[in-house]
C-alpha positions as CSV (number, residue, x, y, z in Angstrom):
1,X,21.0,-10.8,41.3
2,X,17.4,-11.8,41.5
3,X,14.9,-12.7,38.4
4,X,13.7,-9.4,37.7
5,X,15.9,-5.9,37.3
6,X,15.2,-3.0,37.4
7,X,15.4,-0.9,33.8
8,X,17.3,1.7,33.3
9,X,15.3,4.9,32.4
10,X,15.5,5.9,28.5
11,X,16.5,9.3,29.2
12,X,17.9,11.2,31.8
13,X,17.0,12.2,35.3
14,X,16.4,15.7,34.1
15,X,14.6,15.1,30.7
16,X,11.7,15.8,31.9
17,X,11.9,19.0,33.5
18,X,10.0,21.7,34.5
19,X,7.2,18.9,34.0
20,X,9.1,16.3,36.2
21,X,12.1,17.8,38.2
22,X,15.4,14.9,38.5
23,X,15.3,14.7,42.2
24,X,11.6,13.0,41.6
25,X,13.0,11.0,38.6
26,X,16.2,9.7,40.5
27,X,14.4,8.9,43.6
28,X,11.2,7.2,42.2
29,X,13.6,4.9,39.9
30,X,16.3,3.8,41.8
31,X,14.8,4.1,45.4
32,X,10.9,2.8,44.4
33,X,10.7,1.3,41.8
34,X,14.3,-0.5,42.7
35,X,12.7,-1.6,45.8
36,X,9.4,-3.1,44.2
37,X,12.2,-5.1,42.0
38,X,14.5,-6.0,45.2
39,X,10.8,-7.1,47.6
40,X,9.4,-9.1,44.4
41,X,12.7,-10.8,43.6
42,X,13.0,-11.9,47.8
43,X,9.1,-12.4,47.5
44,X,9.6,-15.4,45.5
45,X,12.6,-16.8,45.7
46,X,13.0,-20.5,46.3
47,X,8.9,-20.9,45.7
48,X,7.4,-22.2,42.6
49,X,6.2,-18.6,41.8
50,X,10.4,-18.1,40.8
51,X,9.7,-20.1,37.5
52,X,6.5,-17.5,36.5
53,X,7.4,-14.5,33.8
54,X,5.9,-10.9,35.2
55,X,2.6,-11.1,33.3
56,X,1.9,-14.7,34.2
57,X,2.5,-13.1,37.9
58,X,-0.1,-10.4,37.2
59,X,-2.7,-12.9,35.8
60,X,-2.6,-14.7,39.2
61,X,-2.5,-11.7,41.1
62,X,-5.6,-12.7,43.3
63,X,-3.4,-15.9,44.5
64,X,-0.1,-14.8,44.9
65,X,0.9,-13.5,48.2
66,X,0.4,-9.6,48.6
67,X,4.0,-9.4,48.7
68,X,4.3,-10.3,45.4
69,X,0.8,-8.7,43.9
70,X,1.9,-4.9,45.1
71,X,5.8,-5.5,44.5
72,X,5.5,-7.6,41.3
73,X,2.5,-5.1,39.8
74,X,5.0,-1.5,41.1
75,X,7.4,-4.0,39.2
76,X,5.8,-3.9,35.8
77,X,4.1,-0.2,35.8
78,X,6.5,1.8,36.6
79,X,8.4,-0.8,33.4
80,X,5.3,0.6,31.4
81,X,5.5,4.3,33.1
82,X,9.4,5.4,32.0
83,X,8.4,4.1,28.2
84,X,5.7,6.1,27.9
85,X,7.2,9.7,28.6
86,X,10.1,11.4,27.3
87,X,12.0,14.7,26.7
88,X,10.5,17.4,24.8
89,X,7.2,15.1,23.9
90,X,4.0,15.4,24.8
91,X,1.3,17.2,22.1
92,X,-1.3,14.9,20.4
93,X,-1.6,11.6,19.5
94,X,-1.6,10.7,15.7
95,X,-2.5,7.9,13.3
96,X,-5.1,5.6,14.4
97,X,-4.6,6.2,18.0
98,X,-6.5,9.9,17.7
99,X,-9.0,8.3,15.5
100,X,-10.0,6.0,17.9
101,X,-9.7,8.8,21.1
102,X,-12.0,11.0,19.1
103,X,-14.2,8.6,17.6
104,X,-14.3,7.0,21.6
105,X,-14.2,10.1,23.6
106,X,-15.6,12.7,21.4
107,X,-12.2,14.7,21.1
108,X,-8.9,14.6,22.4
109,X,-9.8,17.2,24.9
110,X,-12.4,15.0,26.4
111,X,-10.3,12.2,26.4
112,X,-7.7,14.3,28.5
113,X,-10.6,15.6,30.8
114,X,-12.0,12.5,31.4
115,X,-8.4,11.0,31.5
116,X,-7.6,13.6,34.0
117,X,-10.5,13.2,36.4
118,X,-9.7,8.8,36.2
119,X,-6.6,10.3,38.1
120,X,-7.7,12.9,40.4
121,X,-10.7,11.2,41.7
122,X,-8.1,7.6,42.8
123,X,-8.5,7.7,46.1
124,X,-5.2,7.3,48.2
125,X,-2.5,5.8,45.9
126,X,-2.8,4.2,42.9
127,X,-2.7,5.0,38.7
128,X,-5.0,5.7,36.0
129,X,-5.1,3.5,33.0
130,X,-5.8,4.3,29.1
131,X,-6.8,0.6,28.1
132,X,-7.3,-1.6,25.0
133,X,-9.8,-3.9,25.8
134,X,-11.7,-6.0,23.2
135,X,-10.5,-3.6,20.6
136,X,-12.0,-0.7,22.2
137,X,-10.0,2.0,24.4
138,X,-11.1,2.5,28.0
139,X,-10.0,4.5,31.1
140,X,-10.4,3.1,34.2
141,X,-8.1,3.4,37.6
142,X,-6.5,1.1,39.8
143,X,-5.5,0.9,43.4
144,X,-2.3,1.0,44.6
145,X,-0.2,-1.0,42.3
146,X,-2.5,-3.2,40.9
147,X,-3.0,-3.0,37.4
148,X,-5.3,-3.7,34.2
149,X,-3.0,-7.1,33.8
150,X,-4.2,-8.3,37.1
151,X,-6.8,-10.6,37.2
152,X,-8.5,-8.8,40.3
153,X,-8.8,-5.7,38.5
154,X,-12.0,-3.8,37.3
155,X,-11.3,-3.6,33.7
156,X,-8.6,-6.2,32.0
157,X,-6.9,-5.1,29.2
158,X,-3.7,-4.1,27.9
159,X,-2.9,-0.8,29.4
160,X,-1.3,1.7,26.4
161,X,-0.5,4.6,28.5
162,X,-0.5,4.8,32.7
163,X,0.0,8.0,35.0
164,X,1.4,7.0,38.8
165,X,-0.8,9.1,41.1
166,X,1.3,7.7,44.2
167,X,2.5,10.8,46.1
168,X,5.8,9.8,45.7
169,X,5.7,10.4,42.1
170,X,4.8,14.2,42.5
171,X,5.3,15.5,46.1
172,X,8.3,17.3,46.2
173,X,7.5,19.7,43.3
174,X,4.0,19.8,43.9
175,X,3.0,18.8,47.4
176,X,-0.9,18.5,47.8
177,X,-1.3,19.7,43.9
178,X,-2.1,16.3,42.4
179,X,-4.7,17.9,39.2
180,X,-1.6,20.6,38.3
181,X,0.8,17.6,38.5
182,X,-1.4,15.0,35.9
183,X,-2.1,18.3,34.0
184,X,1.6,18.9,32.8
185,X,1.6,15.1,32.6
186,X,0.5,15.7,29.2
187,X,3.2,17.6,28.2
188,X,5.7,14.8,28.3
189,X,3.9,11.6,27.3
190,X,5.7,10.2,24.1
191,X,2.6,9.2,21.5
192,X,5.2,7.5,19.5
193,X,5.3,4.7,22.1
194,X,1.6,4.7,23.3
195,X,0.5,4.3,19.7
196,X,3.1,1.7,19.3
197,X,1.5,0.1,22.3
198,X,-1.9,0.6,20.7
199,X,-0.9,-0.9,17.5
200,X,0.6,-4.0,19.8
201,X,-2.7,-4.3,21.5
202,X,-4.9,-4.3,18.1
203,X,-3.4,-6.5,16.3
């Protein structure tokens, strides 16, 4: 047993279908995201790097080995990723959350559009962020696995709600159909845990 484990999934395989289908689920959990926890556990074993938590990892990102930088980061988003959906969710955000997306983004339909195009538009693999960064919310993307915990990324901040735009996360129920995959995204992200998240960051 290494450092870090990998989490089990706060629902079942199948809780998010027709959105999600299981076979995804099953295999981006146990196969990916348990290999990201297997490479970043052998990636620094018996080095000083053994005694670092996974967000004192991330803000060292651009001096770590890339071993540990793409493992450790598929390590702590797809951590964030499982949280932040769940069965029969999606909707809109309430509370202070959707003041702030309308109030930032003009509505929560921009928000989703301009969410929505942060995904599309990642070139190759990587994820699209909803950020809190000095108070304010942000979207922004990031390559591969990187994240907005790194300290190589484009915007820092605490990422609140994350969509994996990796092929493997979509490609056996939608092939080459990223936009129609992030589009019934939305209708399983839980806004009970991204505004809990929010509420985290703005404190």
């Amino acid at each position: 047993m290494g450092k870090f484990i990998l989490p089990d999934l706060p629902y079942n395989y199948d809780a998010l279908e027709p959105y999600i289908d299981a076979l995804t689920m099953e295999i981006h959990h146990t196969k990916h995201h348990g290999g990201y926890v297997n490479n970043v556990n052998n990636a620094i074993a018996g080095t000083e790097l053994e005694e670092k938590s996974l967000l004192e990892l991330m803000a060292i990102a651009s001096k770590v080995p890339p071993a540990v930088r793409n493992n450790g980061g598929g390590h702590f988003n797809h951590s964030l990723f499982w949280t932040i959906m769940g069965k029969d969710k999606g909707g809109e955000p309430k509370g202070k959350l959707a003041d702030e997306i309308n109030s930032t983004f003009g509505s929560f339909g921009q928000f989703k559009d301009l969410f929505a195009k942060a995904a599309a538009t990642r070139f190759g693999s990587g994820w699209a962020w909803l950020v809190v960064k000095d108070g304010k919310l942000v979207i922004t993307s990031t390559p591969n696995q990187d994240n907005p915990k790194m300290d190589v990324a484009e915007v820092q901040g605490e990422p609140i709600l994350g969509l994996d735009v990796w092929e493997h996360a979509y490609y056996l129920k939608y092939q080459n159909r990223r936009p129609e995959y992030i589009e019934n995204f939305f209708n399983v992200i839980n806004w009970d845990e991204v505004e809990n998240l929010y509420k985290i960051a703005t404190k």
